[in-house]
PAZADREN-795557 format. One record per residue: residue in three letters; x, y, z of N, C-alpha, C, CB in turn. Coordinates in Angstrom, 1 decimal, decimal comma, always signed. Glycine has a CB too. Example, Ala and Ser with C-alpha at 12.3 -4.5 7.8 and 13.67 -1.06 7.14 Angstrom:
<atoms>
> code; n_px; n_py; n_pz; ca_px; ca_py; ca_pz; c_px; c_py; c_pz; cb_px; cb_py; cb_pz
> ala; +13,2; -5,7; +7,8; +12,3; -4,5; +7,8; +13,2; -3,3; +7,8; +11,3; -4,5; +9,0
> ser; +12,8; -2,2; +7,1; +13,7; -1,1; +7,1; +12,9; +0,0; +7,9; +14,1; -0,6; +5,7
</atoms>
This chain:
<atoms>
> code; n_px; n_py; n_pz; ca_px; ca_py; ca_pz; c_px; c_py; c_pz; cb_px; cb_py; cb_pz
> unk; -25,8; +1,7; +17,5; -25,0; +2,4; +16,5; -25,9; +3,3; +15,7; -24,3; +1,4; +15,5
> unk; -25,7; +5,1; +15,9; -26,3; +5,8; +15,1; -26,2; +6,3; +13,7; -26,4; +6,4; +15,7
> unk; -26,8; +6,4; +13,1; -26,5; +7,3; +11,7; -25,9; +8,4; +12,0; -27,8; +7,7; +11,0
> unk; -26,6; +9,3; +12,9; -26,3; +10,9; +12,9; -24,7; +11,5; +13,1; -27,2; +11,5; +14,2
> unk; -23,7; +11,8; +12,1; -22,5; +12,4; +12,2; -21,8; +11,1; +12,5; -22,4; +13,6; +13,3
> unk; -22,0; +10,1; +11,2; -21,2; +8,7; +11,1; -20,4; +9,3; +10,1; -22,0; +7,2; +10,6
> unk; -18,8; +9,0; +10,8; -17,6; +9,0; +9,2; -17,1; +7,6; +9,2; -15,8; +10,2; +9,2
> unk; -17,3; +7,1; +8,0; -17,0; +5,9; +7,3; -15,8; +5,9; +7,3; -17,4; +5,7; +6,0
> unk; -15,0; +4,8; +7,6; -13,3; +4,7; +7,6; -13,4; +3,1; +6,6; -12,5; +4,5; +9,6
> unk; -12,8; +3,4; +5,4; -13,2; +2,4; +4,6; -11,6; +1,7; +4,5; -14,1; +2,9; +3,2
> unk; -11,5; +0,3; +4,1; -10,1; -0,5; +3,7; -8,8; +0,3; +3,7; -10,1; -1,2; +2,0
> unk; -7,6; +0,3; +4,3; -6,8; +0,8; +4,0; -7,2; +2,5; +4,2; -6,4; +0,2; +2,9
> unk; -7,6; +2,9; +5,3; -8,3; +4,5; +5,2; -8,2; +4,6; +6,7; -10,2; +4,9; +4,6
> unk; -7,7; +5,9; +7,0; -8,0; +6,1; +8,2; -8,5; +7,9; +8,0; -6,7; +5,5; +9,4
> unk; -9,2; +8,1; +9,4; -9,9; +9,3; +9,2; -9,8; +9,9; +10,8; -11,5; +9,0; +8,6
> unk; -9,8; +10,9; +11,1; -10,1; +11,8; +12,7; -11,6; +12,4; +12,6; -9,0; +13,4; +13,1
> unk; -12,0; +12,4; +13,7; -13,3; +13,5; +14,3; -13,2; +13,9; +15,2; -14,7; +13,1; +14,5
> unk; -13,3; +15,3; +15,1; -12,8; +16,1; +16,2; -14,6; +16,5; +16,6; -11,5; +17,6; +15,6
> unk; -15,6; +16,3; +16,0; -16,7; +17,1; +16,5; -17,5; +15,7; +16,9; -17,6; +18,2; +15,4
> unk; -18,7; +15,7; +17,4; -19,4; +14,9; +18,1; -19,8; +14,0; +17,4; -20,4; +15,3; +18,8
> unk; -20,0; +12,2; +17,8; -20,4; +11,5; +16,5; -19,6; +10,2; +16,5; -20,1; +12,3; +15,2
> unk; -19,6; +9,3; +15,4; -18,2; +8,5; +16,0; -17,9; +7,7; +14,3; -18,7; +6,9; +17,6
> unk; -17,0; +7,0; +14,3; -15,5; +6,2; +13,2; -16,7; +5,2; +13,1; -13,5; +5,5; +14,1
> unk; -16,8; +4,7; +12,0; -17,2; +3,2; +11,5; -16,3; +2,6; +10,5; -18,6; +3,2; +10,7
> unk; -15,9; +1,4; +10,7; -15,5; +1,0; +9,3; -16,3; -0,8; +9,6; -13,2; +1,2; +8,9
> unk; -16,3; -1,1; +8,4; -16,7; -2,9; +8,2; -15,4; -3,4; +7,6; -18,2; -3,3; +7,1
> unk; -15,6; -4,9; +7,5; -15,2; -5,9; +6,9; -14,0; -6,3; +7,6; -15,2; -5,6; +5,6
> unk; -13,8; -6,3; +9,2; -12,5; -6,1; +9,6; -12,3; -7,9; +9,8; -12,4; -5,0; +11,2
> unk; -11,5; -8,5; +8,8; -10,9; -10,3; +9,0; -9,9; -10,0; +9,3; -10,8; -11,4; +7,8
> unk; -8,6; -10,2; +8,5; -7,4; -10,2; +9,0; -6,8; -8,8; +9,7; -6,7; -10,7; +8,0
> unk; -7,9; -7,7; +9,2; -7,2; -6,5; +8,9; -7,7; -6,1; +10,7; -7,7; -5,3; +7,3
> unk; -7,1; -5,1; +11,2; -7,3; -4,7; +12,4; -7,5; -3,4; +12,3; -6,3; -5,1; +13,3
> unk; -8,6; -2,9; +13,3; -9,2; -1,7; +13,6; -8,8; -0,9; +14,7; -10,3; -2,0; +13,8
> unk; -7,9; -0,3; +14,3; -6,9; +0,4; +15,6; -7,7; +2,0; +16,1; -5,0; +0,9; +14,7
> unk; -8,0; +2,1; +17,0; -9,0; +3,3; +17,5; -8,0; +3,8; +18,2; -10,3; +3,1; +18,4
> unk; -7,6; +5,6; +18,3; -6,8; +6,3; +19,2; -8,2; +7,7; +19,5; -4,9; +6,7; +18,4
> unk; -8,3; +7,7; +21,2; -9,1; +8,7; +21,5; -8,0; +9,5; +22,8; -10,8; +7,9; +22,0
> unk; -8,8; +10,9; +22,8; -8,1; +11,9; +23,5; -9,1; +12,1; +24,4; -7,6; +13,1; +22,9
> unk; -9,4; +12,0; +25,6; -10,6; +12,0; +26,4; -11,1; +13,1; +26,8; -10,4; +11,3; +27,4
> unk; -9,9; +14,3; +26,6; -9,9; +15,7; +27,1; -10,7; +16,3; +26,0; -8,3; +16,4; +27,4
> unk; -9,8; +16,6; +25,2; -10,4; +17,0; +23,8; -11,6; +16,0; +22,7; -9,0; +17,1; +22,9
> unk; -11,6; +15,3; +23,4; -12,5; +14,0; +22,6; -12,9; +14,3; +21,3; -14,0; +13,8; +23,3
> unk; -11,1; +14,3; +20,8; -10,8; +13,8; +19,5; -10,5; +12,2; +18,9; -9,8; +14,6; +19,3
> unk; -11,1; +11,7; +18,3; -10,6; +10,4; +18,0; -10,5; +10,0; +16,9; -11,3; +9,5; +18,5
> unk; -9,6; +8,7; +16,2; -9,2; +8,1; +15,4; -9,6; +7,2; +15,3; -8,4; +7,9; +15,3
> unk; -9,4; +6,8; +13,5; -9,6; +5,1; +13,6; -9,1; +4,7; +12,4; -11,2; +4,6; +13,8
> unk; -8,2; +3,7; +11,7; -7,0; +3,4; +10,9; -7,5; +1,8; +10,5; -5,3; +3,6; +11,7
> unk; -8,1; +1,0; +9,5; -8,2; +0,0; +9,3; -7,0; -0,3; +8,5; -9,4; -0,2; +8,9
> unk; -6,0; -1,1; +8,9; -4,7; -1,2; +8,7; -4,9; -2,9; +8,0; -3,7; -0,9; +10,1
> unk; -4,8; -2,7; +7,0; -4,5; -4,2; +6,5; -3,5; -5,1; +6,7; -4,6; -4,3; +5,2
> unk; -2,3; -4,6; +6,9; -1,1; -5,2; +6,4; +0,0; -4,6; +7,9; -0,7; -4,6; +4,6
> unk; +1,2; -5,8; +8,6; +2,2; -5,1; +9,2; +3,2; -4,1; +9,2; +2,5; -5,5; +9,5
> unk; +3,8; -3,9; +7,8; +4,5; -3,5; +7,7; +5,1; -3,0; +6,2; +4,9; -4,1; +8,3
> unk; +5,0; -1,7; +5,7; +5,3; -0,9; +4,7; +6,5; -1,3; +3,5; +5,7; +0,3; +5,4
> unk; +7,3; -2,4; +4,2; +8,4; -2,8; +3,8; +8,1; -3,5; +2,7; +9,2; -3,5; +4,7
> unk; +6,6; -4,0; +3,0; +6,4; -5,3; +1,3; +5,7; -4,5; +0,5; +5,4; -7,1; +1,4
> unk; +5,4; -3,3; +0,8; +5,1; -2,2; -0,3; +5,6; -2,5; -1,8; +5,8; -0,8; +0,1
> unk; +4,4; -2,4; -3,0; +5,3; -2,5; -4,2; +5,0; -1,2; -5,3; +5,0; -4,0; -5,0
> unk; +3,9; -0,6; -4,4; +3,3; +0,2; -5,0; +3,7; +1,5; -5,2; +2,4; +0,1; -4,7
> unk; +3,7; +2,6; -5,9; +4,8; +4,1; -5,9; +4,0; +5,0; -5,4; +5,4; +4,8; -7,5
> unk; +2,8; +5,2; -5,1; +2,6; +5,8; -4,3; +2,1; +5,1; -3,3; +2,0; +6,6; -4,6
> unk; +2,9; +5,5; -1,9; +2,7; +4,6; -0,3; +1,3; +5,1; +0,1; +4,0; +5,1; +1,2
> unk; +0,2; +4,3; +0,1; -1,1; +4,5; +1,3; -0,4; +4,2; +2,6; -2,5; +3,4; +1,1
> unk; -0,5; +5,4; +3,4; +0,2; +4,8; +4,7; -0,6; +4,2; +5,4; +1,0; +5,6; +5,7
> unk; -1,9; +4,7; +5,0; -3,1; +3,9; +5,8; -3,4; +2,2; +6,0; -4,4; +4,5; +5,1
> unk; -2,4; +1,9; +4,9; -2,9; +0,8; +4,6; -1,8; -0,5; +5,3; -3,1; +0,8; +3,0
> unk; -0,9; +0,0; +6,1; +0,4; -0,4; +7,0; +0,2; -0,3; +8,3; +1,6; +0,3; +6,7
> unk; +0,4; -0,8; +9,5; +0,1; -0,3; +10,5; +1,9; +0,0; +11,2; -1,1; -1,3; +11,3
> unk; +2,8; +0,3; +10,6; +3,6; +0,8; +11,1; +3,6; +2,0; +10,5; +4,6; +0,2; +11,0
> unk; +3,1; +2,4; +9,5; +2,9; +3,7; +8,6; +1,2; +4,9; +9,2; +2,6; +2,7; +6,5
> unk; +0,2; +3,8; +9,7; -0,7; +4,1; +9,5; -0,9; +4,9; +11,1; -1,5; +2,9; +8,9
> unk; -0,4; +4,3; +11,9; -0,6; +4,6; +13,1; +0,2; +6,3; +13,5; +0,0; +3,5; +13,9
> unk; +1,6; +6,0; +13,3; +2,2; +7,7; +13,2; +1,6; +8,4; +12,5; +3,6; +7,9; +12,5
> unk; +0,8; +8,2; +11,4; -0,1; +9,4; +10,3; -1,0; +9,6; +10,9; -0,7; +9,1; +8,7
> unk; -1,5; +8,5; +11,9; -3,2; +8,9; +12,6; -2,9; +9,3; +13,8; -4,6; +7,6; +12,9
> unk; -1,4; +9,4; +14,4; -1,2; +10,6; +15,6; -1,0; +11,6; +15,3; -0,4; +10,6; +16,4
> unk; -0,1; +11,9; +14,1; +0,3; +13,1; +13,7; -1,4; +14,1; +13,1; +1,5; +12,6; +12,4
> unk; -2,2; +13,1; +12,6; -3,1; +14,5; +12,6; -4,5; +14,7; +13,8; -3,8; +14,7; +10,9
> unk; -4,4; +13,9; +14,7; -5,0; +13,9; +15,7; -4,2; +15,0; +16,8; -5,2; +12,4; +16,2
> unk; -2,8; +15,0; +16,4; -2,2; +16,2; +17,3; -2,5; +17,6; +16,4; -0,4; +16,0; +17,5
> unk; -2,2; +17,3; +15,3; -2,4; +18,7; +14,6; -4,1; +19,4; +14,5; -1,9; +18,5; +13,0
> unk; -4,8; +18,8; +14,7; -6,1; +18,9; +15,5; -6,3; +19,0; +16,7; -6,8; +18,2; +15,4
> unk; -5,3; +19,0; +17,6; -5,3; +19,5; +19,0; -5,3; +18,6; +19,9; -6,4; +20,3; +19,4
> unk; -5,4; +17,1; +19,7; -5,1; +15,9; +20,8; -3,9; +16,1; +21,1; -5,4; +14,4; +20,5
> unk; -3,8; +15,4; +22,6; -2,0; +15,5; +23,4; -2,0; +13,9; +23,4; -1,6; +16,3; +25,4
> unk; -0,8; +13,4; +22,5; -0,9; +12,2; +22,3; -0,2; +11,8; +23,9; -0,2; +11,7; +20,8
> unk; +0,6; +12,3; +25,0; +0,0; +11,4; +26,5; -0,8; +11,2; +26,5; +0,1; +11,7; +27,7
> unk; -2,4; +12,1; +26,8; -3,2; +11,2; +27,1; -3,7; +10,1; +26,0; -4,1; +12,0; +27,6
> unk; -3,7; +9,9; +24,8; -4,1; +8,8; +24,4; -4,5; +7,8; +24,7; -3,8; +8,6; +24,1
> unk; -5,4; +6,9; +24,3; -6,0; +5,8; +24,6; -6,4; +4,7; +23,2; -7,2; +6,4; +25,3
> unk; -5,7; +3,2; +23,3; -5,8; +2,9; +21,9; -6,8; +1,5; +22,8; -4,0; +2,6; +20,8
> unk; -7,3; +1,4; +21,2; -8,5; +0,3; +21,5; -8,5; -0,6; +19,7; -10,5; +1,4; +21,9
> unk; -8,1; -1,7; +20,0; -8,3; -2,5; +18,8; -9,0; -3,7; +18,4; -7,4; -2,9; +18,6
> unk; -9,9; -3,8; +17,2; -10,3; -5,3; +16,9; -9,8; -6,0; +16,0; -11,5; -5,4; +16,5
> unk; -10,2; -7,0; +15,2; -9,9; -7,9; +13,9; -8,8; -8,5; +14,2; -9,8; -7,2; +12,4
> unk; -8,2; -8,7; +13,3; -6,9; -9,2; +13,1; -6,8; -10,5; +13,4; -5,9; -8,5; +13,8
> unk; -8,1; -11,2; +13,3; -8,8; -13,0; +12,8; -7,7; -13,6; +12,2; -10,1; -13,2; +11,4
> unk; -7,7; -15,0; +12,1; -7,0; -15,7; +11,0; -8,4; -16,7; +10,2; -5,5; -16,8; +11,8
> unk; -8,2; -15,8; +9,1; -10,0; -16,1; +8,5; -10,2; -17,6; +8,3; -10,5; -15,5; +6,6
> unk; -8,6; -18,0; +7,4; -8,4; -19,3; +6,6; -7,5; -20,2; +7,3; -8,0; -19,0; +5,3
> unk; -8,1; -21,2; +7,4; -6,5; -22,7; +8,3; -5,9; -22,7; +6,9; -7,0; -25,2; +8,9
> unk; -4,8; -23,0; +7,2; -3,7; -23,2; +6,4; -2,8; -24,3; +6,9; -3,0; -22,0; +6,3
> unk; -2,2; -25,4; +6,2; -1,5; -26,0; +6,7; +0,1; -25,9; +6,4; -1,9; -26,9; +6,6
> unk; +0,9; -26,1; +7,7; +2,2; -25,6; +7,5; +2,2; -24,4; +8,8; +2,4; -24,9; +5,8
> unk; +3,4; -23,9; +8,8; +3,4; -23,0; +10,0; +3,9; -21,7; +8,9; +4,5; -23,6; +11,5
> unk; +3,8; -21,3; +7,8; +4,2; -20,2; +7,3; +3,9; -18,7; +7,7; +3,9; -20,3; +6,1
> unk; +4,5; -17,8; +8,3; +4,4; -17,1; +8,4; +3,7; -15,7; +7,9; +5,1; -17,3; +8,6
> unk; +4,3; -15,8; +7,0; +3,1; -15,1; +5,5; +1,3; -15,5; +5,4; +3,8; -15,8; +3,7
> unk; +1,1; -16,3; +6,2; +0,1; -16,8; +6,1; -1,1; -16,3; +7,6; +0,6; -18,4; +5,8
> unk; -0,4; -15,6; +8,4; -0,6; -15,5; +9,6; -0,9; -13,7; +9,5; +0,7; -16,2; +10,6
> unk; -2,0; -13,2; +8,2; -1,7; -11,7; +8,7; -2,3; -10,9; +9,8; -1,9; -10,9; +7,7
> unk; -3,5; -11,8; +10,0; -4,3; -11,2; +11,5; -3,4; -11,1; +12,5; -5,4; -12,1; +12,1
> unk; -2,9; -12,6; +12,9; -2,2; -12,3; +14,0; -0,7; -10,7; +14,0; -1,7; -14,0; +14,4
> unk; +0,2; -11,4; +12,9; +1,0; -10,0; +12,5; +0,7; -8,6; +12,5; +1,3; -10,0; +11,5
> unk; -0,7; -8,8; +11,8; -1,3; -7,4; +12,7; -1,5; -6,4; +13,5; -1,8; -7,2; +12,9
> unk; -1,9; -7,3; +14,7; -2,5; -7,3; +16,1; -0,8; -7,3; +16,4; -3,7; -8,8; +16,7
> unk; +0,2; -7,9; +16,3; +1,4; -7,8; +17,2; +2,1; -6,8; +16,3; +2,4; -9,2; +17,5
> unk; +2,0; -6,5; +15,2; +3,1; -5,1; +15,0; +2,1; -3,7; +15,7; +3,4; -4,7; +12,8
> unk; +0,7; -3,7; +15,7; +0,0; -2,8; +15,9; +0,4; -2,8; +17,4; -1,5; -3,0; +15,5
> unk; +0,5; -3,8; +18,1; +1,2; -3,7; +19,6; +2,6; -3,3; +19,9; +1,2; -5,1; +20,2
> unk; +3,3; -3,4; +19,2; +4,7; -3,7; +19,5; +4,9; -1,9; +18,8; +5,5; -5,3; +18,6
> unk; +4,3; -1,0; +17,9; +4,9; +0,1; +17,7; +3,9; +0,9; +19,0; +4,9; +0,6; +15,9
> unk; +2,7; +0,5; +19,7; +1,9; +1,4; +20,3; +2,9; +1,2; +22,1; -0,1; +0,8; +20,1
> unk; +3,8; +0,3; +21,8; +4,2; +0,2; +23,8; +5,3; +1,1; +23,3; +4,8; -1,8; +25,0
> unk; +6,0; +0,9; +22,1; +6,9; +2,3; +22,1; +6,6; +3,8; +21,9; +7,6; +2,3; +21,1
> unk; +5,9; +3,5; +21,6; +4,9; +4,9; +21,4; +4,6; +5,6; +22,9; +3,0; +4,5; +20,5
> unk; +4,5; +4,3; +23,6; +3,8; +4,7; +25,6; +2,2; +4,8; +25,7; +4,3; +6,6; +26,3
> unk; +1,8; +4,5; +24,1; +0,1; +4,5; +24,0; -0,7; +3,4; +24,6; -0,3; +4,3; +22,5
> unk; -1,1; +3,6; +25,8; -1,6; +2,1; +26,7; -3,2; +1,6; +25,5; -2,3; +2,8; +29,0
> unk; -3,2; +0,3; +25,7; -3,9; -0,4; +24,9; -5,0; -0,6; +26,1; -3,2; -1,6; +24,2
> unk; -6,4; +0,2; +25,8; -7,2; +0,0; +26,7; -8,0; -1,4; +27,2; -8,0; +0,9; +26,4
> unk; -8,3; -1,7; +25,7; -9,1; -3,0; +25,2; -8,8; -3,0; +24,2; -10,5; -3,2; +25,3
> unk; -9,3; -4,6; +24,0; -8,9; -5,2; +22,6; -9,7; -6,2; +22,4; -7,5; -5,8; +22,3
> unk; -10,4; -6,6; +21,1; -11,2; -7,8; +21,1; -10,8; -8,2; +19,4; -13,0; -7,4; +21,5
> unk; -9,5; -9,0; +19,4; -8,4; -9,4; +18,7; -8,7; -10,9; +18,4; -7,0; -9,1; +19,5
> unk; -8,4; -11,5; +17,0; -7,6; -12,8; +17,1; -9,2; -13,7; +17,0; -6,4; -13,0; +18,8
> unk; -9,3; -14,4; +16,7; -10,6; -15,4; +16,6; -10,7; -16,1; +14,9; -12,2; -14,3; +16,9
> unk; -11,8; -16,3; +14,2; -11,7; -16,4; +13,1; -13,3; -16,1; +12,2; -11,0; -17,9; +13,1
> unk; -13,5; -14,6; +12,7; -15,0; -14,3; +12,3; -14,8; -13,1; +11,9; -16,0; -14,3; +13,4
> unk; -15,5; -12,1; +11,6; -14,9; -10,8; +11,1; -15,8; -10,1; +11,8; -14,8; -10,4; +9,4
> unk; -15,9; -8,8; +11,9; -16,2; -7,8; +12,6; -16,4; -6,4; +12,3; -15,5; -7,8; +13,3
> unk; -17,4; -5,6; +13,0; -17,4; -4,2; +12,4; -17,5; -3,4; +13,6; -18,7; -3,8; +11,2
> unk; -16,8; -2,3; +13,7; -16,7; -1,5; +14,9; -17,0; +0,1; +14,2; -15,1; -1,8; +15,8
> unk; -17,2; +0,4; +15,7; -17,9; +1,8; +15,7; -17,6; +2,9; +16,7; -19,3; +1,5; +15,9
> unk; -16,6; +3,9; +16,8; -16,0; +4,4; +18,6; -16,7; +5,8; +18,0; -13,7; +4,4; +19,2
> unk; -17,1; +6,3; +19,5; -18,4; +7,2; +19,8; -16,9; +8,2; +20,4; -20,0; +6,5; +21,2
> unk; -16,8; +9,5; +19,6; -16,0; +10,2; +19,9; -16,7; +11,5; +21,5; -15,6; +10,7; +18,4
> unk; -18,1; +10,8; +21,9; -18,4; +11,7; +23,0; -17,7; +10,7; +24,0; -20,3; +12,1; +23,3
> unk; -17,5; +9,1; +24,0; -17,6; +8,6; +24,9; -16,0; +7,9; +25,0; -18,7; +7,9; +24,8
> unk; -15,6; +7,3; +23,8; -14,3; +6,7; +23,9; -14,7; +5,2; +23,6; -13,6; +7,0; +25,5
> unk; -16,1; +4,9; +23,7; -16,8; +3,4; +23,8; -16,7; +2,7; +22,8; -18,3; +3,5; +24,0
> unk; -16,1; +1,5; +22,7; -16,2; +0,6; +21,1; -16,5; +0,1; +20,4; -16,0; +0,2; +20,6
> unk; -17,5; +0,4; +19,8; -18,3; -1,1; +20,1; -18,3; -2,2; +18,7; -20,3; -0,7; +20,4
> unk; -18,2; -3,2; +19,2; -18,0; -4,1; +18,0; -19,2; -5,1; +18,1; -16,4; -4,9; +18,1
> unk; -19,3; -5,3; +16,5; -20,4; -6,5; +16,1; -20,0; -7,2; +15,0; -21,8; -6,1; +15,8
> unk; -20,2; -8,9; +15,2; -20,3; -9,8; +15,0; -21,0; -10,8; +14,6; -20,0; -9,9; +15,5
> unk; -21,1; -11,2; +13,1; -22,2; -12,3; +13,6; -21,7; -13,3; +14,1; -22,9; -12,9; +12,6
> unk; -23,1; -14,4; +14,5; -23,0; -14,7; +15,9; -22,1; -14,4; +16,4; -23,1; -15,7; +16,2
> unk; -21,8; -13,4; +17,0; -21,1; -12,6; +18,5; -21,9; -11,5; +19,2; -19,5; -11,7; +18,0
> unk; -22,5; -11,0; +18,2; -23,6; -10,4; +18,7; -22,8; -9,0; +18,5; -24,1; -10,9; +20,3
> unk; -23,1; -8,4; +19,4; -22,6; -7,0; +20,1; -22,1; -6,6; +20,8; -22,9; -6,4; +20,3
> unk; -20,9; -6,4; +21,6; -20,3; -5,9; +22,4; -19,5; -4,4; +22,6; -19,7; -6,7; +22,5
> unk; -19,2; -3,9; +23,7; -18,8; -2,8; +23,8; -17,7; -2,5; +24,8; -19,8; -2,1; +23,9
> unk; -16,9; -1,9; +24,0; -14,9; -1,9; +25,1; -14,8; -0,7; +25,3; -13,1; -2,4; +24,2
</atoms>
């Protein structure tokens, strides 16, 4: 993971790079790290989406970044307006842990996993194939996607380092 032409994608933020270099963001527990790259144009995204769904919004001004039903349409819409063709797209996700047991089966309590399945369930309508994913566990994670390559690489403690 290099320094040189790093854009930080911080909580609830998502960002594009259209020039050489690649997306970082940290602290990914419940929240999931949704990566969309164009392989042609090797333009890429990357949306740390805390939350499933915009609907439990209470706030007056909407971060759409911070929804992944909200967050994802905003990070195609300007990856196209920067010149990616969202056919080819390619999506790659991490996090979306369940940090804390909880007892009971409450639903509200489950936002990693909710994450990871609304982040799925708007990308197969979309037709956005999900390349890799390194989803669901109970550790947190920081990823990094190299807009020369498409490559993702995620780290872990103890998990080490890996790359999707």
């Amino acid at each position: 993971m290099t320094e040189e032409n790093l854009v930080k994608v911080g909580m609830a933020d998502l960002k594009i790079l259209v020039a050489t270099g690649s997306l970082r963001t940290t602290g990914l527990g419940s929240c999931v790290g949704l990566t969309l790259y164009d392989p042609v144009t090797k333009i890429a995204g990357m949306a740390h989406v805390m939350l499933p769904s915009a609907s439990i919004a209470k706030e007056g001004n909407l971060n759409k970044a911070k929804y992944a039903d909200t967050a994802i349409p905003e990070l195609i819409e300007q990856m196209v307006q920067a010149g990616a063709v969202q056919k080819r797209f390619e999506a790659k996700m991490a996090g979306g842990a369940q940090m804390f047991a909880f007892s009971g089966n409450s639903d509200m309590m489950r936002i990693g996993p909710r994450n990871v399945e609304m982040c799925t369930e708007l990308l197969e309508k979309l037709r956005i194939p999900i390349k890799s994913e390194d989803t669901g566990g109970n550790y947190g994670r920081t990823i990094e996607l190299s807009s020369d390559s498409g490559m993702l690489s995620i780290r872990s403690v103890n998990k080490g380092t890996k790359e999707i």
